[in-house]
N, C-alpha and C positions, 0 to 999 in steps of 0.2 A: 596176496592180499593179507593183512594183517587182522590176526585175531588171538584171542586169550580161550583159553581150557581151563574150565574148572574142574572139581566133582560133586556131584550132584550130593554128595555129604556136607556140600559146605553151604546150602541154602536151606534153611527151615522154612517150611509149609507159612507160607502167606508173608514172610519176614524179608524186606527190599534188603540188598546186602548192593555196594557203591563197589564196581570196579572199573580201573583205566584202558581202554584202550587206544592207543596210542596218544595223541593226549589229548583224547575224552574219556569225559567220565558216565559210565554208563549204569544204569539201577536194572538189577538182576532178580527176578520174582521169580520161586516154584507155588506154583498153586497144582496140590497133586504130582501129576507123573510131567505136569505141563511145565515149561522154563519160557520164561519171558524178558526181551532185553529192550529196554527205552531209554534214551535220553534223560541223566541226570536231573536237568536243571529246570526246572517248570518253568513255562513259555512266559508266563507271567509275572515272576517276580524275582527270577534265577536264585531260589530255593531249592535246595538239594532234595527230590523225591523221595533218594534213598531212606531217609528221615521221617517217610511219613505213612500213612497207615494204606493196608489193600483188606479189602472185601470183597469178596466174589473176583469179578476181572479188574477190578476199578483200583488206582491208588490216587488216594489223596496227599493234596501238597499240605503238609504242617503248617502254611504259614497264614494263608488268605482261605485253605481247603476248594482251592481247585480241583475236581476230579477228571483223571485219564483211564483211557481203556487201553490197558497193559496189552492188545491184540493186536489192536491198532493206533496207537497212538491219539487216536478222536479225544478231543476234549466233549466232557460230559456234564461239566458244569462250571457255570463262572467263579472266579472274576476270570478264568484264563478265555481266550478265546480264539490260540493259537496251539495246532495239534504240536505234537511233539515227535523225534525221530524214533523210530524204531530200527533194531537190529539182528539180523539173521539169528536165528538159533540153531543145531545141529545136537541133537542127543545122541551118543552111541553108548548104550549101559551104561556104566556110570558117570562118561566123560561130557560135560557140554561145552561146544566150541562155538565163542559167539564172534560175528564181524560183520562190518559196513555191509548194507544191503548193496547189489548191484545196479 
């Protein structure tokens, strides 16, 4: 199964940081000791997330401020009102390995 390794040095506390895996592009959040991986492109207007702001679990899309729940994907306010993918995370100290859920 295909997936990418970062290190957990390379995500600042609430900061979406855009990485590819295989050719999707996936928006990467540490909130705390948590890592979270969604689906680039907001369902609503393919807006890049990475672009746009997180609060607590929530990232807003930059564009129309659609909000998701970086946990699960649930959209949590319009205009979207189609969830978004989510994808595995695996922490081992400082290593996180993210890929396609099964």
């Amino acid at each position: 199964m295909e997936s990418i390794e970062i290190k957990i040095d390379q995500l600042q506390e609430s900061k979406p940081v855009k990485f590819t895996l295989g050719s999707e592009d996936v928006c990467v959040a540490r909130i705390g000791d948590e890592v979270f991986a969604v689906a680039d492109i907001c369902s609503h207007a393919e807006a890049s997330l990475s672009e746009g702001d997180i609060k607590d679990y929530k990232i807003e899309c930059w564009l129309h401020g659609a909000e998701f729940d970086l946990r699960s994907g649930e959209v949590l306010t319009p205009p979207a009102f189609e969830a978004i993918e989510t994808f595995a995370v695996v922490r081992d100290g400082d290593t996180v390995t993210i890929s396609k859920k099964k």
